[in-house]
MMTF fields as JSON, N, C-alpha, C and O atoms, coordinates in Angstrom:
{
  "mmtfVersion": "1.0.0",
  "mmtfProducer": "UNKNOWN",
  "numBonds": 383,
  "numAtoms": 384,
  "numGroups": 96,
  "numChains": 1,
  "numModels": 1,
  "chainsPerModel": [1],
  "groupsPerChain": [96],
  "chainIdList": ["A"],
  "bondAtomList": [4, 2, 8, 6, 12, 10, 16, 14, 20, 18, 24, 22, 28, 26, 32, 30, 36, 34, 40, 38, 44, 42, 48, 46, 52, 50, 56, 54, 60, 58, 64, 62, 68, 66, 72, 70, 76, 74, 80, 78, 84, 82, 88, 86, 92, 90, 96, 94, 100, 98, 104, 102, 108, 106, 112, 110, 116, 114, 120, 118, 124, 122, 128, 126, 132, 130, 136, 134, 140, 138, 144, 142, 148, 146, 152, 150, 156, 154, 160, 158, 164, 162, 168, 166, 172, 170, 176, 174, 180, 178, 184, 182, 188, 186, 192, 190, 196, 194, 200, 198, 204, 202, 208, 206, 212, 210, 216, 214, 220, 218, 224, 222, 228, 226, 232, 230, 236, 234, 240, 238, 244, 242, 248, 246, 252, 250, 256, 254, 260, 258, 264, 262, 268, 266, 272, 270, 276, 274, 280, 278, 284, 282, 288, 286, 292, 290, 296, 294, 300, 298, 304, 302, 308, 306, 312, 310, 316, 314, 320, 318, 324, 322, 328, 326, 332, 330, 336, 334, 340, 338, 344, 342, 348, 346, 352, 350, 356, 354, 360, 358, 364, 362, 368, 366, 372, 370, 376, 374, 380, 378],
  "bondOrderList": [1, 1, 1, 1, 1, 1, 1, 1, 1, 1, 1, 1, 1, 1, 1, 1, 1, 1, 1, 1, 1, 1, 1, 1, 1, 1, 1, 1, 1, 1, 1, 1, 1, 1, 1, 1, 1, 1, 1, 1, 1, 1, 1, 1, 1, 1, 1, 1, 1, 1, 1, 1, 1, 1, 1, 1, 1, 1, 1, 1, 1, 1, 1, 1, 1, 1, 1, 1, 1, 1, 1, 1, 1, 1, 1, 1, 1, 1, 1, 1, 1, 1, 1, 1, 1, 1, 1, 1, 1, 1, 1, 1, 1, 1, 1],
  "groupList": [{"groupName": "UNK", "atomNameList": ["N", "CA", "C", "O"], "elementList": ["N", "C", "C", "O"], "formalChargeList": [0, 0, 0, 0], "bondAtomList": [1, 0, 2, 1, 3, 2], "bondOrderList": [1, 1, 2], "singleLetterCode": "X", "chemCompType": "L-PEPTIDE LINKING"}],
  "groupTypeList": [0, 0, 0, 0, 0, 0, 0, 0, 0, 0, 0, 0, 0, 0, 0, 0, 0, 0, 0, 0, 0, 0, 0, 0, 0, 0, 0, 0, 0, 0, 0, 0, 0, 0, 0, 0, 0, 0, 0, 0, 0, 0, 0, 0, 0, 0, 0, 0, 0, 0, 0, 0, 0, 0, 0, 0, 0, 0, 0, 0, 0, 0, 0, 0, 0, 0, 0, 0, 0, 0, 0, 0, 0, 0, 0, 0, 0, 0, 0, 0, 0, 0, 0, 0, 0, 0, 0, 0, 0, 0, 0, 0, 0, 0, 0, 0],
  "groupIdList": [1, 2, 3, 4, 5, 6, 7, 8, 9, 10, 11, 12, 13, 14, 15, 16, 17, 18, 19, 20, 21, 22, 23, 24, 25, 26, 27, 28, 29, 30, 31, 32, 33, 34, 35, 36, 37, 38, 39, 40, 41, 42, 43, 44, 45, 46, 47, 48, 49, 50, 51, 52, 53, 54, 55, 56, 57, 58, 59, 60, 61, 62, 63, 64, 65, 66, 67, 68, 69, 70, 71, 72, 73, 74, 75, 76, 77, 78, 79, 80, 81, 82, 83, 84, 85, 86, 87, 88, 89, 90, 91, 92, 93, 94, 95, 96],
  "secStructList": [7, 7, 1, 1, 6, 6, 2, 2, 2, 2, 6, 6, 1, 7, 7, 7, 7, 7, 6, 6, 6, 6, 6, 7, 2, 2, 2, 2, 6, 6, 6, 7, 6, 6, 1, 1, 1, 2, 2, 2, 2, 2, 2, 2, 2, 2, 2, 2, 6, 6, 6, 1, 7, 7, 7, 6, 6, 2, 2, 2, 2, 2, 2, 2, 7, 7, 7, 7, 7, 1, 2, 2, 2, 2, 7, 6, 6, 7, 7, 7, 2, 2, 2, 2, 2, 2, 2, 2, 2, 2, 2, 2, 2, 1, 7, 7],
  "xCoordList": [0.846, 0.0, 0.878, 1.621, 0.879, 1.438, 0.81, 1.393, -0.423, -1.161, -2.363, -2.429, -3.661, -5.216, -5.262, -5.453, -5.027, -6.404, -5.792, -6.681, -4.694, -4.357, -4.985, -5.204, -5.225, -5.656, -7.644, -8.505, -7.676, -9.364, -9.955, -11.116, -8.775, -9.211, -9.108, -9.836, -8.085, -8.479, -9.426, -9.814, -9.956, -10.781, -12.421, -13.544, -11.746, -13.493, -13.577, -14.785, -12.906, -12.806, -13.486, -14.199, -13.879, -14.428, -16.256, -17.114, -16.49, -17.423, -18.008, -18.919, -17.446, -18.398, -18.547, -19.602, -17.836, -18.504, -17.99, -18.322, -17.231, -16.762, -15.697, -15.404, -15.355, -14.321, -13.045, -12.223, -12.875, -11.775, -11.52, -10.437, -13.108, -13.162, -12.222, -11.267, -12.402, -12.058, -10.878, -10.175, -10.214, -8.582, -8.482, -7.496, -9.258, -8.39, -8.631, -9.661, -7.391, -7.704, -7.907, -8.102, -8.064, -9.206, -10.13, -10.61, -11.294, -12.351, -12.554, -13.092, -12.086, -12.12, -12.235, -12.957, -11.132, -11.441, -12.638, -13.048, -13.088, -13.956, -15.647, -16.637, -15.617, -16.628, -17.314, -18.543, -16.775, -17.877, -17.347, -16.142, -18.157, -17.817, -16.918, -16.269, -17.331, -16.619, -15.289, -15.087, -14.33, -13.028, -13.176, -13.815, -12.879, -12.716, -11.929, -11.698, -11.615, -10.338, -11.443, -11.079, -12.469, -13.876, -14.495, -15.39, -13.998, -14.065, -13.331, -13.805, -11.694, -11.468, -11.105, -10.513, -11.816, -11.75, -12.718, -12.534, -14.069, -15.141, -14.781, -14.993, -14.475, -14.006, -12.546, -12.297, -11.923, -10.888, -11.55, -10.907, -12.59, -12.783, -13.995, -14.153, -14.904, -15.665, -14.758, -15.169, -13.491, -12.536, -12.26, -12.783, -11.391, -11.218, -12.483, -12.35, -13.276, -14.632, -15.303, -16.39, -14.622, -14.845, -13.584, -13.63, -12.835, -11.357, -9.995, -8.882, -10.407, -9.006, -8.873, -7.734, -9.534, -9.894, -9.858, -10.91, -8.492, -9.184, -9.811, -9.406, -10.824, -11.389, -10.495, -9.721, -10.851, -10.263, -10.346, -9.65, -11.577, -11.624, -11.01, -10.606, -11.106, -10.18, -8.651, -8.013, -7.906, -7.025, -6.409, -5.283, -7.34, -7.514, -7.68, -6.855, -8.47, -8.431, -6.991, -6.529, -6.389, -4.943, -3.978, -2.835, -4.039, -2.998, -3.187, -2.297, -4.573, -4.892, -4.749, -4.556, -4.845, -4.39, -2.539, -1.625, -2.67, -1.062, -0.582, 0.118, -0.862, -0.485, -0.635, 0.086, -1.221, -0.819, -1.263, -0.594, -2.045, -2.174, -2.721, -2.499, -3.689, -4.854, -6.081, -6.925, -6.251, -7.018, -6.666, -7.331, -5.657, -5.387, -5.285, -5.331, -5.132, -5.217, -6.554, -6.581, -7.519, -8.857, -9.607, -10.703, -8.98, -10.056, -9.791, -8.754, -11.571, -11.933, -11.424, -11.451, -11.047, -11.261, -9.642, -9.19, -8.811, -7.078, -7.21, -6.147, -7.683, -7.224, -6.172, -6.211, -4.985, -4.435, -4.322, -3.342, -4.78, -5.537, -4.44, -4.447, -3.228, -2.496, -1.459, -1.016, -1.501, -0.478, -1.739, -1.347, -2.606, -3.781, -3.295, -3.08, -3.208, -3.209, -1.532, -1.174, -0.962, 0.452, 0.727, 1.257, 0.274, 0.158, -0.792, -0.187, -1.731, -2.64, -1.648, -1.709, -0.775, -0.367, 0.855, 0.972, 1.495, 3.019, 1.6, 1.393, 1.202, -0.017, -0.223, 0.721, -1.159, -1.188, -0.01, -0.127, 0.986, 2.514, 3.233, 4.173, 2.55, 3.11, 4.769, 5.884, 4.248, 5.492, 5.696, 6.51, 4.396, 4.246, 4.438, 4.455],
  "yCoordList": [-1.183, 0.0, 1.228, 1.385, 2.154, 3.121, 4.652, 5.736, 4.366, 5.687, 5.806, 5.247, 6.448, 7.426, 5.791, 5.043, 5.419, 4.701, 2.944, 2.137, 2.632, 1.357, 1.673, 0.762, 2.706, 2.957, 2.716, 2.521, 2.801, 3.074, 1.585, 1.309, 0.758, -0.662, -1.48, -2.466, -1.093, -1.789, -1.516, -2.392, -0.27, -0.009, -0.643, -0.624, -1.21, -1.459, -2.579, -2.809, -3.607, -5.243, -4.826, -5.794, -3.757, -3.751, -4.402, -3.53, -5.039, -5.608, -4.992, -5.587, -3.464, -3.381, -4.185, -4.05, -5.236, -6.381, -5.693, -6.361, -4.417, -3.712, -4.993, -4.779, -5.936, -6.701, -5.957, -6.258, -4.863, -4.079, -3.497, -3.161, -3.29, -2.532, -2.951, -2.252, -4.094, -4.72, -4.831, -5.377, -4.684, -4.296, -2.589, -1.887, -2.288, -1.022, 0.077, 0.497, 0.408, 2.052, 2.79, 3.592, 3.319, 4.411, 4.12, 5.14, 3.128, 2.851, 2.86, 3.816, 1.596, 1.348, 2.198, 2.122, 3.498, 4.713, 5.801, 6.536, 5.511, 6.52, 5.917, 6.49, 4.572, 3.729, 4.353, 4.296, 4.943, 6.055, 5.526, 5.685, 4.716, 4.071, 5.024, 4.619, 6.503, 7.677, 7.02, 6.914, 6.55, 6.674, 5.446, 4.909, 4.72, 3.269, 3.622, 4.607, 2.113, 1.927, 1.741, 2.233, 1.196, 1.445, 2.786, 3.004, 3.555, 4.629, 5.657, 6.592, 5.245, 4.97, 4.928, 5.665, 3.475, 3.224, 3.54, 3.598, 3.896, 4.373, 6.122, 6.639, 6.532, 8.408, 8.244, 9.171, 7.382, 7.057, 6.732, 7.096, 6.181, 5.698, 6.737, 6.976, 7.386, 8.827, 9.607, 10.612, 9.806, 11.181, 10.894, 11.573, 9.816, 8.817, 9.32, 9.475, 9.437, 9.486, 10.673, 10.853, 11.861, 12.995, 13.883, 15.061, 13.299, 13.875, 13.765, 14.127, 13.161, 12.978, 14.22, 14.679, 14.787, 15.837, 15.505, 15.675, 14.951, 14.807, 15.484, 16.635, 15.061, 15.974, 16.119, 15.247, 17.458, 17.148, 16.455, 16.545, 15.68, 14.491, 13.045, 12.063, 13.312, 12.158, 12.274, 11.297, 13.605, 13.645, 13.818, 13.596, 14.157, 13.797, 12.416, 12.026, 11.708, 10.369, 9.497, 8.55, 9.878, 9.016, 9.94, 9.488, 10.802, 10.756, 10.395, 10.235, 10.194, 9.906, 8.318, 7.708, 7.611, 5.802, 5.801, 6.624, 4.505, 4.589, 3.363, 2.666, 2.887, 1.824, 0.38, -0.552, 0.247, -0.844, -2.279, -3.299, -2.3, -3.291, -4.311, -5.47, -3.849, -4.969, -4.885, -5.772, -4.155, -4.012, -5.143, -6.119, -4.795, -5.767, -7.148, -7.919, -7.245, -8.839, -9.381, -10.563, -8.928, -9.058, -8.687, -9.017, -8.236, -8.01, -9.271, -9.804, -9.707, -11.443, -10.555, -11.286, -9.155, -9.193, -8.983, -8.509, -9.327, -9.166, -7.132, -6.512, -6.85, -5.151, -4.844, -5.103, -4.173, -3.463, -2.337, -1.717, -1.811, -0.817, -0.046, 0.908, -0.046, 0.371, 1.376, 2.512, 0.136, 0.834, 1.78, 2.819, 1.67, 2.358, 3.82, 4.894, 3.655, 5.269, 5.602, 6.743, 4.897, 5.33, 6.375, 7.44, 5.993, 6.031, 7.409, 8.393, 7.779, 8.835, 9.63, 10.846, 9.232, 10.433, 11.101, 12.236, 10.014, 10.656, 11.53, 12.703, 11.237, 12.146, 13.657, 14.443, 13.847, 14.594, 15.598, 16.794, 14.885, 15.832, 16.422, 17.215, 15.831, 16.478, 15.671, 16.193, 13.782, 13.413, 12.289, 11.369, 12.66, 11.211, 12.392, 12.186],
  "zCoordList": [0.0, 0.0, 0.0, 0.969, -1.015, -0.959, -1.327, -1.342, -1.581, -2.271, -1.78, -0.685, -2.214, -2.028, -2.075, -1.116, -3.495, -4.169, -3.476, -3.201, -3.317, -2.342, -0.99, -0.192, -0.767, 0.851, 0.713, 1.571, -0.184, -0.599, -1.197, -1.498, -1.257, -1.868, -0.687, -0.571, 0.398, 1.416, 2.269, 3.042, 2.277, 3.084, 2.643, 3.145, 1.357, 0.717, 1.304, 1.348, 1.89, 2.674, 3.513, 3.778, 4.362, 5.599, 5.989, 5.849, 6.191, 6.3, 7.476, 8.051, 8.059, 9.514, 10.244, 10.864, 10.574, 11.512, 13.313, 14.293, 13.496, 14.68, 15.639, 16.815, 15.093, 15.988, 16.156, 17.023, 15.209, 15.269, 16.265, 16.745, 16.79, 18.599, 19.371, 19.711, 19.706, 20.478, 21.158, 20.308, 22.09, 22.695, 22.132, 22.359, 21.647, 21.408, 22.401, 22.929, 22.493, 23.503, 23.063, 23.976, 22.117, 21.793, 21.701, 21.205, 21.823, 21.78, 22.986, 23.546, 23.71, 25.062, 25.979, 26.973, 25.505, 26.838, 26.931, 27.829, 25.297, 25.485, 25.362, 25.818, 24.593, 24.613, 23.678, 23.722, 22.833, 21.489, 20.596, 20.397, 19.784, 18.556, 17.101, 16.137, 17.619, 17.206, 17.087, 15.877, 17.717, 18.043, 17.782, 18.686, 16.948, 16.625, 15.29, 14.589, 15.34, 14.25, 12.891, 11.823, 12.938, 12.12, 11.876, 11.059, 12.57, 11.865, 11.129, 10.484, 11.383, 10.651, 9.337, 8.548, 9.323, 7.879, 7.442, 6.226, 7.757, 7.095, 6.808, 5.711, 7.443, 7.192, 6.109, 5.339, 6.132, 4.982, 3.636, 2.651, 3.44, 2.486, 2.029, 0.832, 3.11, 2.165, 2.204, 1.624, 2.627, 2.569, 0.567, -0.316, 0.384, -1.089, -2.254, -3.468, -1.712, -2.618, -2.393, -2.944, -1.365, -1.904, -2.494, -2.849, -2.499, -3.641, -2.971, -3.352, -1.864, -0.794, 0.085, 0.004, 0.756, 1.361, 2.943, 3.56, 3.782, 4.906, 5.818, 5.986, 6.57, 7.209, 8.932, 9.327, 9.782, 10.476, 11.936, 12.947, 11.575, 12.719, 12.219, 12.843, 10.995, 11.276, 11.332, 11.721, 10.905, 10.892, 12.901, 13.346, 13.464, 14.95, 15.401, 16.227, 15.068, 15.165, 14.433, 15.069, 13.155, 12.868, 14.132, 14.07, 14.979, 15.76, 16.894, 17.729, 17.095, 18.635, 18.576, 19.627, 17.309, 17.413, 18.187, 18.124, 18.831, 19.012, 18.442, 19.177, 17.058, 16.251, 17.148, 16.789, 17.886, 19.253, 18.054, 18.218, 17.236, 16.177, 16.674, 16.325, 17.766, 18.463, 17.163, 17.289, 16.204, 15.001, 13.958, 13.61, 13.642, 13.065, 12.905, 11.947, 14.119, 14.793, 14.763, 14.423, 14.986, 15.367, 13.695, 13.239, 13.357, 11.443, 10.691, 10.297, 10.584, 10.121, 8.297, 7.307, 8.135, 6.173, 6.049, 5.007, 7.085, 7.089, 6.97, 7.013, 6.921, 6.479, 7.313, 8.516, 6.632, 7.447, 8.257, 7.845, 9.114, 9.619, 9.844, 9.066, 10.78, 11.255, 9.868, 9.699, 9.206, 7.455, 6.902, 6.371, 6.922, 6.677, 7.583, 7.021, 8.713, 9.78, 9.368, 9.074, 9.384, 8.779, 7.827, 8.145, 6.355, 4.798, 5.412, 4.987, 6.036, 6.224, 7.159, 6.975, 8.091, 9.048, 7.724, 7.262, 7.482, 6.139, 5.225, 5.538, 4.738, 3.713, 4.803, 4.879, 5.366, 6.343, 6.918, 7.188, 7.01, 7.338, 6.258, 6.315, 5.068, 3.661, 3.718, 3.684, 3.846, 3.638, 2.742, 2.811, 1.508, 0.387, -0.6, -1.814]
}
């Protein structure tokens, strides 16, 4: 994964099924599905499909993750979530 549109093909695997919740501390501390690694990938993938425009909750949400990769572990569609918030923070810092 290195670009918009690799970041927008994985995000299409997401089946919503929220197991991504699960272990994560940002979810966990605040218990608002807001702050999930599901969201994410759902605000990644309408950011993609309105011209790559992030907005700035989610660009609040890729710094408030701390890569801990309890997401990843737990996603039944393999997505990589974590290379997903990565690929978005280098984008974001103006470093792709």
């Amino acid at each position: 994964m290195s670009g918009w549109k690799d970041i927008f093909k994985e995000t299409l695997r997401c089946t919503q099924c929220n197991l991504c919740i699960l272990g994560c501390p940002m979810f966990m501390g605040t218990r608002y599905d807001h702050y999930s690694p599901r969201a994410i990938i759902l605000l990644t993938r309408e950011s993609y499909l309105r011209g790559g425009e992030i907005p700035k909750f989610l660009k609040d949400l890729i710094f408030i993750c701390n890569l801990c990769g309890n997401c990843d572990v737990r996603c039944p569609a393999k997505i990589r979530i974590t290379e997903v918030v990565k690929i978005l923070r280098s984008y974001v810092l103006g470093n792709t």
